[in-house]
Backbone as CSV, one residue per row, in Angstrom:
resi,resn,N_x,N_y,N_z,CA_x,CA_y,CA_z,C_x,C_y,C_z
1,UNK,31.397,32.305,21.706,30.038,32.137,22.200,29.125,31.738,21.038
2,UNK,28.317,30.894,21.484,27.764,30.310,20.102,26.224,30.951,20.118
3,UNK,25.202,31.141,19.003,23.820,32.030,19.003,22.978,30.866,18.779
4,UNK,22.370,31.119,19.410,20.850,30.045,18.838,20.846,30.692,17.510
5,UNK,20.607,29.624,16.140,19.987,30.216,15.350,18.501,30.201,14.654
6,UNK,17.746,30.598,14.095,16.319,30.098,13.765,16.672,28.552,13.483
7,UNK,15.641,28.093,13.844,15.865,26.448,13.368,14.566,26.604,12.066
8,UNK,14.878,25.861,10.842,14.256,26.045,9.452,13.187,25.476,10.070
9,UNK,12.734,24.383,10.447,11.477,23.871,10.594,10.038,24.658,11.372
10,UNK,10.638,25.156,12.222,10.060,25.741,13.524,10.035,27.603,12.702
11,UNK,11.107,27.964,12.596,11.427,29.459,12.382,10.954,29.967,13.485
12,UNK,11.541,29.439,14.499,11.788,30.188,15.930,13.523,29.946,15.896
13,UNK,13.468,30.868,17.280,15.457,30.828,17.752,15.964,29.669,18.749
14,UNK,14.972,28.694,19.060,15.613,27.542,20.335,16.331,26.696,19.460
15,UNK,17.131,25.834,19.936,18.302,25.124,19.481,17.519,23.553,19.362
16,UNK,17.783,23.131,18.567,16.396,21.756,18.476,17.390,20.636,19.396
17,UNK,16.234,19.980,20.595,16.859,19.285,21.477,17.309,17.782,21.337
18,UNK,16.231,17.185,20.069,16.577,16.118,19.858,16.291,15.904,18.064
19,UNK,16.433,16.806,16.791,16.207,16.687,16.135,15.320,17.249,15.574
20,UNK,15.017,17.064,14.208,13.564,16.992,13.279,12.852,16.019,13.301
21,UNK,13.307,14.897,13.299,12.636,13.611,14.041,11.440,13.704,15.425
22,UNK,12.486,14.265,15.938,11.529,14.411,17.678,10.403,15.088,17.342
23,UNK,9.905,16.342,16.780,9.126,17.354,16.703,7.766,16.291,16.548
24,UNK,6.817,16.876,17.156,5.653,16.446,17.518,4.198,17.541,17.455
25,UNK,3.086,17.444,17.334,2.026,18.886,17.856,1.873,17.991,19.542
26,UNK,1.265,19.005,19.900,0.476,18.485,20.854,-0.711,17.743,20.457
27,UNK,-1.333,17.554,19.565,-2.461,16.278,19.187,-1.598,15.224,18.747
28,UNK,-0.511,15.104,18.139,0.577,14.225,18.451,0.784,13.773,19.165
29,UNK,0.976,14.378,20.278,1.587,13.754,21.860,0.826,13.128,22.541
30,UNK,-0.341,13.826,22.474,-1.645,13.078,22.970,-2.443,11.761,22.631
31,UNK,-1.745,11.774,21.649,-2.344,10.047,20.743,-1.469,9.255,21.510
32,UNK,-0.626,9.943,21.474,1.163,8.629,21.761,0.829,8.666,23.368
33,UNK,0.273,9.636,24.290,-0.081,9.479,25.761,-0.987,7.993,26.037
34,UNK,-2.289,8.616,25.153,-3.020,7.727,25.269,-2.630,6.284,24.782
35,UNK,-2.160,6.173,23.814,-1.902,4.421,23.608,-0.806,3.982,24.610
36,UNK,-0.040,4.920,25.015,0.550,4.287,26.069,-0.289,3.803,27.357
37,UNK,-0.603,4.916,27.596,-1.683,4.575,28.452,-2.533,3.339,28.491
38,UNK,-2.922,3.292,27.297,-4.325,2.080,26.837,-3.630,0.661,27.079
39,UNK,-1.968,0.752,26.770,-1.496,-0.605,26.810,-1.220,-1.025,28.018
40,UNK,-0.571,0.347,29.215,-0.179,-0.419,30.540,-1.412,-0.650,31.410
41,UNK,-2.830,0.618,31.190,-3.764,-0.002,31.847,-4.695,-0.802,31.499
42,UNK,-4.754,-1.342,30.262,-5.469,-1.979,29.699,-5.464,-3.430,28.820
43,UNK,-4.804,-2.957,28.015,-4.447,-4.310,27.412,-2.920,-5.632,28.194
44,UNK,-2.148,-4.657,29.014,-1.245,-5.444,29.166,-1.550,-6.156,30.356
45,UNK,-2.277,-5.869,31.619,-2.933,-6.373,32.551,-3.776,-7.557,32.085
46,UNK,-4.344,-7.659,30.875,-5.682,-8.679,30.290,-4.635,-9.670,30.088
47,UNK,-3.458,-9.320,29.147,-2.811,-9.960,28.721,-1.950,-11.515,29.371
48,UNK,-1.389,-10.495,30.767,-1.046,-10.808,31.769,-1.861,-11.408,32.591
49,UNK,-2.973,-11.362,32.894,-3.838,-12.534,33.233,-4.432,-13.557,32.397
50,UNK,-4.158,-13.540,31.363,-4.628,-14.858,30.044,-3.034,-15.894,30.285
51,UNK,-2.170,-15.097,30.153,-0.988,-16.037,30.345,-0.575,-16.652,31.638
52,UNK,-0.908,-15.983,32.957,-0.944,-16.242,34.001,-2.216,-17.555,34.397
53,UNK,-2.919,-17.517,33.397,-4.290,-18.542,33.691,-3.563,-19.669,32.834
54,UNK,-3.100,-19.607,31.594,-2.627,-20.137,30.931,-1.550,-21.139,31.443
55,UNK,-0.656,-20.799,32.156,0.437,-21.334,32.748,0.080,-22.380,34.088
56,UNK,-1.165,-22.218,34.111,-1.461,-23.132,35.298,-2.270,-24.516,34.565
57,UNK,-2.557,-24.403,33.629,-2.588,-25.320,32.420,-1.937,-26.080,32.530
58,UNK,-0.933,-26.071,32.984,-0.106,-27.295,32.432,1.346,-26.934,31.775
59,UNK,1.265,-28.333,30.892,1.994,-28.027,29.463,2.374,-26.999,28.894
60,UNK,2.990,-26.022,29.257,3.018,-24.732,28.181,3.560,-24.812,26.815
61,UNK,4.574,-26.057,26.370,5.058,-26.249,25.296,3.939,-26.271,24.575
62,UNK,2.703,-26.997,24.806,1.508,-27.262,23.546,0.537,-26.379,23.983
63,UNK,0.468,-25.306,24.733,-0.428,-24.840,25.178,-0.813,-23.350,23.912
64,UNK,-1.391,-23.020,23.104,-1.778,-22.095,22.513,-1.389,-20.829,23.198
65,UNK,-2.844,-21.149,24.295,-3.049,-19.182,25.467,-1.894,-18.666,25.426
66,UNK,-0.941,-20.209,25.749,0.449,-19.480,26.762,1.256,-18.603,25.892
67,UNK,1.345,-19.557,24.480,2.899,-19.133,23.610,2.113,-17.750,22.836
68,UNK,0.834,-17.551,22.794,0.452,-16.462,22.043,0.166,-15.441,23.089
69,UNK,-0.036,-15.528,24.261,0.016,-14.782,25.663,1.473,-14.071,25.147
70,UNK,2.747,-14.827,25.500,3.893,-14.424,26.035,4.180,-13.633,24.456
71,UNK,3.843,-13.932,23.187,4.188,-13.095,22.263,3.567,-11.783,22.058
72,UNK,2.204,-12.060,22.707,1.457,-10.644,22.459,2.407,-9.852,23.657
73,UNK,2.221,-10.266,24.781,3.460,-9.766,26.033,4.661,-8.823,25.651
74,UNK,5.310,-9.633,24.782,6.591,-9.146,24.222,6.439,-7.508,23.136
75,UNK,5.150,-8.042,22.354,5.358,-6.818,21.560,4.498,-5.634,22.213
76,UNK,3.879,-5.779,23.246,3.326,-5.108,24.029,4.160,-4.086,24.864
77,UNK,5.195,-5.163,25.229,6.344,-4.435,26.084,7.057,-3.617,25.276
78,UNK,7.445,-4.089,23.714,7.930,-3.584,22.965,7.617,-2.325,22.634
79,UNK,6.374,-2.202,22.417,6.032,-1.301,21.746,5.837,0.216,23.223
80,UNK,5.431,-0.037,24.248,5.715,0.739,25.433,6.506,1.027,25.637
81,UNK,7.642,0.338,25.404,9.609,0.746,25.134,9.559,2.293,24.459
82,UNK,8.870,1.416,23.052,8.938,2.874,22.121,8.721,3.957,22.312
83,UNK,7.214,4.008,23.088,6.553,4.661,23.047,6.937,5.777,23.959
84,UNK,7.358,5.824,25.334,8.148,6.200,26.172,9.224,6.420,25.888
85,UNK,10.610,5.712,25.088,11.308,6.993,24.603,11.051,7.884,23.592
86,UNK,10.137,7.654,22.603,9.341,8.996,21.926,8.773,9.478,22.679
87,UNK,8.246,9.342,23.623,6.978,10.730,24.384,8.475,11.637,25.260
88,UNK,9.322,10.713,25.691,10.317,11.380,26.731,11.220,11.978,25.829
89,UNK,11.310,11.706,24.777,12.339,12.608,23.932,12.012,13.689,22.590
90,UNK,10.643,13.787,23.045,9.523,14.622,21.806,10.037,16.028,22.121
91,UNK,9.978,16.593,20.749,9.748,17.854,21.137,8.541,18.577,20.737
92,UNK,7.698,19.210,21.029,6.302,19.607,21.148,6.294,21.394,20.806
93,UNK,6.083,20.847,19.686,5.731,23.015,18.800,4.590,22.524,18.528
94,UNK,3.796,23.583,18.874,2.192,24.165,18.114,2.241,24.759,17.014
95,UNK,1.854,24.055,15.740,2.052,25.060,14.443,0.852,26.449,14.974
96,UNK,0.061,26.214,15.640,-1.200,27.628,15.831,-0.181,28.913,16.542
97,UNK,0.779,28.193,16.949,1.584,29.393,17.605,2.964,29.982,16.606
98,UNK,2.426,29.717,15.979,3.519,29.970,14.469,3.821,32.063,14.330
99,UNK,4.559,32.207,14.306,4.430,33.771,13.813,4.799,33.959,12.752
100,UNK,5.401,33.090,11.857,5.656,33.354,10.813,4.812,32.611,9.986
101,UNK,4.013,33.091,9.567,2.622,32.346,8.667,2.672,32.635,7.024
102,UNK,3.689,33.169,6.512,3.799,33.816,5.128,4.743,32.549,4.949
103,UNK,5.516,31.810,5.687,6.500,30.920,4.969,6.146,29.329,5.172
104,UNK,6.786,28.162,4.476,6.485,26.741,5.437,7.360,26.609,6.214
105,UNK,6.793,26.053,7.916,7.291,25.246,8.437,6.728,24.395,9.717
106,UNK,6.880,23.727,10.243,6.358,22.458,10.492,4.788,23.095,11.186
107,UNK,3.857,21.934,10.920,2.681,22.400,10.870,2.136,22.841,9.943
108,UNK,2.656,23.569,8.820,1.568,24.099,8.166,1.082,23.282,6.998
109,UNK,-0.373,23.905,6.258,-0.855,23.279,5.127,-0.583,23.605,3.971
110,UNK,-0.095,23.196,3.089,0.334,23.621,1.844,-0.042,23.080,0.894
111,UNK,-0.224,23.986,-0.157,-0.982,23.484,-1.482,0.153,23.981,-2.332
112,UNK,0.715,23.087,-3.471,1.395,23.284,-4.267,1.187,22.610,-5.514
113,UNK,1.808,22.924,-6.505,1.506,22.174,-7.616,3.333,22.158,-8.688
114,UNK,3.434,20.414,-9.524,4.309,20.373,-9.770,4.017,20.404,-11.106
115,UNK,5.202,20.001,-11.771,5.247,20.553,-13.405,4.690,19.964,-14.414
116,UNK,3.564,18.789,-13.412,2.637,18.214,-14.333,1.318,18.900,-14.440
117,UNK,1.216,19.761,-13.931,-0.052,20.637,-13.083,-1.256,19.730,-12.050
118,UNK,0.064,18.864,-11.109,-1.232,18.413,-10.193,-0.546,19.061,-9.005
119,UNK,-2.020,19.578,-9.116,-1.870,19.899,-7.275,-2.247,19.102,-6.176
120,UNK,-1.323,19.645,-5.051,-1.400,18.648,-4.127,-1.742,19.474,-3.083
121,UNK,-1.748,19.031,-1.287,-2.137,19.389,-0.494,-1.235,18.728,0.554
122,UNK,-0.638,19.192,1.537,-0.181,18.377,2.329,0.268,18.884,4.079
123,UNK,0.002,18.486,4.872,0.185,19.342,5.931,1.396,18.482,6.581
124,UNK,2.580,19.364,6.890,3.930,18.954,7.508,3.487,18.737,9.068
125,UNK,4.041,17.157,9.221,3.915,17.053,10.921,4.605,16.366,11.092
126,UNK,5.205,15.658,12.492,6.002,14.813,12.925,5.997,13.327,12.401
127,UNK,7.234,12.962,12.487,7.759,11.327,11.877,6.517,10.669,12.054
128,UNK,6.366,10.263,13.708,5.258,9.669,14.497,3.875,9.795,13.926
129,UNK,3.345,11.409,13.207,2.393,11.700,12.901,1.421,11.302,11.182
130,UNK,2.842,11.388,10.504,2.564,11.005,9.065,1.580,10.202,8.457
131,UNK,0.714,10.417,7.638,-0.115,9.465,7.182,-0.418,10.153,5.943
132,UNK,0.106,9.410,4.648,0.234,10.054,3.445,-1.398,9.721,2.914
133,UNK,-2.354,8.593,3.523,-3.408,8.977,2.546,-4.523,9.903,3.301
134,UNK,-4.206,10.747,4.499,-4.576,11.684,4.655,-4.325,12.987,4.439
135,UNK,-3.198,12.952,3.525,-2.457,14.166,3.312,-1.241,14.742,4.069
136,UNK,-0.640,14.077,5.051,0.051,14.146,6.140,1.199,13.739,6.150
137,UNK,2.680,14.885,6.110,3.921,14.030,5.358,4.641,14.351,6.512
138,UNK,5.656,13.805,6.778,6.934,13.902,7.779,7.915,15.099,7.362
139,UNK,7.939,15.423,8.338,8.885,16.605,8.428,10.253,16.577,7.641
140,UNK,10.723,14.777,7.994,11.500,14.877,6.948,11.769,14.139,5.731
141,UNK,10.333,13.888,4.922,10.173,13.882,3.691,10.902,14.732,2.536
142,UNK,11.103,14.337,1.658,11.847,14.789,0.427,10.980,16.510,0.351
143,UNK,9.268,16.102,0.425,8.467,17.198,-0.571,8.583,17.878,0.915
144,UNK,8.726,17.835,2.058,8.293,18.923,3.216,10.120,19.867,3.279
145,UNK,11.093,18.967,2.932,12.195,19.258,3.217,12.357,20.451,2.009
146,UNK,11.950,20.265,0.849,11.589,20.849,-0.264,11.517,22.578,0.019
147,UNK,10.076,22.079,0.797,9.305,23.634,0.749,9.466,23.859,1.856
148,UNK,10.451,23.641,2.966,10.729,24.448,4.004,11.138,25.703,3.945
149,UNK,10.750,26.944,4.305,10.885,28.135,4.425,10.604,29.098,3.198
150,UNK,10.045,27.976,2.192,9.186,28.550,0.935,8.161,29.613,1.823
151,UNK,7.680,30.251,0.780,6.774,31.275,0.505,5.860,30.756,-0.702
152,UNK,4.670,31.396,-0.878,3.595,31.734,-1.770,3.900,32.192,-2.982
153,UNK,3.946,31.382,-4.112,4.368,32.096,-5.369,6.198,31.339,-5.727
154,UNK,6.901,30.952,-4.290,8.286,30.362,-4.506,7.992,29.201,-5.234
155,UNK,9.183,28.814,-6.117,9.481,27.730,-7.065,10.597,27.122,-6.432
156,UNK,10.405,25.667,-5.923,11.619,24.888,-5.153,11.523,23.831,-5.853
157,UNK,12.990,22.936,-5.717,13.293,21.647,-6.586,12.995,21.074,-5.700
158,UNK,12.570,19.543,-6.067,12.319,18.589,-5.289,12.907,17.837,-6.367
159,UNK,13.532,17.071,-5.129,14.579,15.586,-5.615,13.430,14.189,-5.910
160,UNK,13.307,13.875,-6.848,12.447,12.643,-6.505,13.345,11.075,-7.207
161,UNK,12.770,10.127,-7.416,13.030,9.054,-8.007,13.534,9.475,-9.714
162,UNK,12.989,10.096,-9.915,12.383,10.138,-10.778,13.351,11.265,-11.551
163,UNK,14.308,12.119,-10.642,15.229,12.804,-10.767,14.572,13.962,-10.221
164,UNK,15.053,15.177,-10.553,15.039,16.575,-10.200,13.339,17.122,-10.843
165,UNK,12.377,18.058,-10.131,11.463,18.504,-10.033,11.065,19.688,-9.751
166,UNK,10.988,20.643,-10.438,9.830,22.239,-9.675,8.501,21.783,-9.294
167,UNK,8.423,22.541,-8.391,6.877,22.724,-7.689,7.110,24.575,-7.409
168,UNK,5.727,24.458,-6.972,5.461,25.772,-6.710,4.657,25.859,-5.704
169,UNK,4.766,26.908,-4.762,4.080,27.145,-3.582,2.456,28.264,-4.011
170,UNK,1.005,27.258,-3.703,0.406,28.386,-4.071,-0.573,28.889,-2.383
171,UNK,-0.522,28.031,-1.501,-1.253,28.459,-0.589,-0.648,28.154,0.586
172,UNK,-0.013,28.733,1.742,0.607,28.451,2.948,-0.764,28.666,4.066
173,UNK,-1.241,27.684,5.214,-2.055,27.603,5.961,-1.433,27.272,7.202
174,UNK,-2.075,28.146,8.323,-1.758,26.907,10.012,-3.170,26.926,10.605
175,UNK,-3.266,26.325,11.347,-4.192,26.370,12.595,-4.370,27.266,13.384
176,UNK,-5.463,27.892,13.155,-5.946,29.121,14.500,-5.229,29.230,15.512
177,UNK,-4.727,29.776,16.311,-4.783,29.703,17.644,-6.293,29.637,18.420
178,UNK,-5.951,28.779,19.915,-6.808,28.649,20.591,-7.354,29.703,20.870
């Protein structure tokens, strides 16, 4: 019989359904709702009537509307592809619902500093979510993979380019609960 075990990221006991990849917040999910959203009711309908006007034009070989219609089309579709199997295959933790708040894992804010004495700041969130010049690293980044299940005061290596690295954990943060 096999046990759920804590999963490192989460430090809960569910069995992760599609990865570290998948993991998402719910303000995550909600961005990725809405642009889906924005593209099937909004932009892809406009789209679809510029090329549809376009095609009665004439010529479509020399026609501009048409061939830049049917490309915007394509990555439109494309990107709704995506978007829908990430929203359908997300998995959705609330770092605010965290119980373990003394250690990192996904969601939280962390301030650390490496052996040059710069400190940094960085809050762990999903692939989808990342944006390094807001401070915002992927779950599975080198520096988040690092300080997973660190503590306050822990000294962890980080692998870089650059070769092997200490950092140090000086402040672990999450989000309130609602």
């Amino acid at each position: 019989m096999l046990k759920a075990r804590p999963h490192s990221a989460t430090g809960g006991g569910t069995p992760v359904k599609g990865g570290l990849s998948h993991y998402i917040t719910p303000g995550g999910i909600g961005a990725m709702r809405a642009e889906l959203t924005a593209l099937l009711r909004d932009e892809r309908p406009k789209i679809v009537e510029i090329v549809s006007w376009a095609a009665g034009n004439g010529d479509r070989s020399e026609n501009g509307d048409y061939q830049y219609g049917k490309r915007r089309l394509r990555e439109i579709d494309r990107r709704i592809r995506f978007l829908t199997k990430r929203i359908d295959n997300a998995v959705i933790v609330d770092p605010a619902a965290q119980p373990q708040r003394d250690r990192v894992f996904f969601g939280a804010t962390v301030t650390y500093v490496n052996e040059r004495d710069e400190e940094r700041t960085v809050t762990i969130l999903g692939v989808d979510e990342a944006d390094m010049a807001a401070g915002q690293i992927s779950l599975v980044s080198p520096v988040a993979r690092a300080l997973m299940r660190a503590g306050v005061g822990d000294e962890v290596r980080l692998l870089t380019p650059r070769g092997e690295e200490m950092i140090e954990v000086l402040a672990i943060s999450y989000p309130s609960a609602p």
